[in-house]
C-alpha positions in Angstrom: 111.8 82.7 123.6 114.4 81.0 125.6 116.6 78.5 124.0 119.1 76.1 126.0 121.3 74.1 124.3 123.5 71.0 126.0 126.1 68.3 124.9 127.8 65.3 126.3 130.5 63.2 124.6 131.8 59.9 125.1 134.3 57.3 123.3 132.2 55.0 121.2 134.6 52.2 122.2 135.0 52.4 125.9 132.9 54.2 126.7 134.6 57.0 128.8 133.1 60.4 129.3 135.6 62.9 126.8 133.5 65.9 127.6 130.3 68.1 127.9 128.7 71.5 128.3 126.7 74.4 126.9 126.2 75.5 123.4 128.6 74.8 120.3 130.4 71.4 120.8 134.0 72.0 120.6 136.6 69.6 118.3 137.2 66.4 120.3 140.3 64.8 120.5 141.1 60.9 120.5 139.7 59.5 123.4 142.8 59.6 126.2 141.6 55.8 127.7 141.6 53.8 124.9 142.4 56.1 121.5 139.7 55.8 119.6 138.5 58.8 117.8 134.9 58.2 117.6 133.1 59.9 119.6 129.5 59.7 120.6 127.9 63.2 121.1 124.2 63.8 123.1 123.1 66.8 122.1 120.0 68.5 124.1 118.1 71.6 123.1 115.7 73.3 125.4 113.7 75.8 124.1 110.9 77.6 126.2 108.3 79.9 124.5 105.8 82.2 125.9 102.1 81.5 125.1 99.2 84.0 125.9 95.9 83.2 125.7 93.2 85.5 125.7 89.6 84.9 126.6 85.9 87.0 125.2 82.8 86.2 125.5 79.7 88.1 124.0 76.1 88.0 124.6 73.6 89.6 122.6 69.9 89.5 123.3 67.1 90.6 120.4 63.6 90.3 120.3 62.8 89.4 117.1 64.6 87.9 114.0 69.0 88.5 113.4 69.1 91.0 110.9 65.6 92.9 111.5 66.2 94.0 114.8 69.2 95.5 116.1 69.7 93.8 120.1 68.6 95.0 123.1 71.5 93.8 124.7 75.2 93.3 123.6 77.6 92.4 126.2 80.6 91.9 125.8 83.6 90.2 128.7 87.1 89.3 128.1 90.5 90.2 127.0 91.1 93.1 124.2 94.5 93.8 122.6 95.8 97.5 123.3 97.6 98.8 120.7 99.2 101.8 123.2 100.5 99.3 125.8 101.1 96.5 123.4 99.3 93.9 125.7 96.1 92.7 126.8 93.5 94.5 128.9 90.8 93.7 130.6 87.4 94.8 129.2 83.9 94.5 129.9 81.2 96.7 127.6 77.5 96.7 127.7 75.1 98.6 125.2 71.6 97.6 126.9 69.1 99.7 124.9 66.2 98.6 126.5 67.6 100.8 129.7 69.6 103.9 127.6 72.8 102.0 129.3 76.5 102.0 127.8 79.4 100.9 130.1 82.8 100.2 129.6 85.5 99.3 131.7 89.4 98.8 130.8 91.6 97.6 133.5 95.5 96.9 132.8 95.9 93.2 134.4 99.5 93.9 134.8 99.3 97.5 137.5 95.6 97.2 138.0 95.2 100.4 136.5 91.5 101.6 135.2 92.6 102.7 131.9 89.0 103.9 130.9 85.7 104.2 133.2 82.1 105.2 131.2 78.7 104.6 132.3 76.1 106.9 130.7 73.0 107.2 128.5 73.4 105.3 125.4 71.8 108.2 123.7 74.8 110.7 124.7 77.1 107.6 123.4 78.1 109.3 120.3 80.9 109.6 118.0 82.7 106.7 119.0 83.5 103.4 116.9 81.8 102.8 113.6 79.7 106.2 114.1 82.6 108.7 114.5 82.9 111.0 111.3 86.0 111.3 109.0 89.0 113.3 109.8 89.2 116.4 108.0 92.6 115.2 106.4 90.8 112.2 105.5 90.9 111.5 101.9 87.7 112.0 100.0 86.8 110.2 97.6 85.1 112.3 94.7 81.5 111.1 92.9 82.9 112.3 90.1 84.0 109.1 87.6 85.9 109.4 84.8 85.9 108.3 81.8 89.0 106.4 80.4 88.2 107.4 76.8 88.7 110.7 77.3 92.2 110.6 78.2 92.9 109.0 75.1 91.7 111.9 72.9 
């Protein structure tokens, strides 16, 4: 964010211009014209901020009811945050099961850089997302529950 700040002073009794300039107004003394010391200060502030907007747009095909079939088709267009370059990217997935298709594309807007490049067989698409397994250094959580009232004996 930018910020601009600007004053201008005047007398409040004739009118005469006693000063002006950038950032913290300065003490003003009487006016030299007429005497007065009341002076009449304009202050401006500029302040310019930075907005991005990103854009995605998804569409999923099924054929038959949400929720009892998983879609044929999910595609998905747009901008994605990347955590490594702290900016957005350029992405553009498809799973299209009806084919065995997964493609990705990741494309840095900023260099034009292909940051990631798949197209294969949905069926070798594995381990990624939702279906990669824990870490080994993962906590587990045990099955085991215990039972408060036995630490109190």
């Amino acid at each position: 964010m930018t910020e601009h700040a600007a004053w201008t002073a005047e007398c409040s009794g004739c009118r005469a211009t006693l000063g002006h300039g950038n950032g913290a107004v300065p003490e003003l003394a009487a006016c030299p014209a007429c005497g007065a010391n009341s002076p009449v200060v304009q202050i401006s502030v500029h302040d310019v901020a930075r907005v991005e907007v990103a854009e995605d747009t998804r569409v999923v095909g099924r054929h038959g009811e949400v929720g009892k079939v998983k879609p044929y088709l999910d595609q998905r267009v747009g901008d994605d945050w990347s955590h490594r370059l702290r900016r957005f990217v350029q992405r553009i997935r498809i799973l299209d099961r009806d084919n065995n298709r997964y493609v990705e594309k990741v494309v840095d807007p900023e260099t034009g850089e292909v940051l990631r490049d798949v197209e294969e067989p949905l069926s070798d698409h594995r381990g990624h997302g939702s279906a990669k397994q824990p870490s080994s250094d993962a906590p587990q959580t045990s099955p085991i529950k215990s039972d408060p009232q036995e630490k109190l004996r």
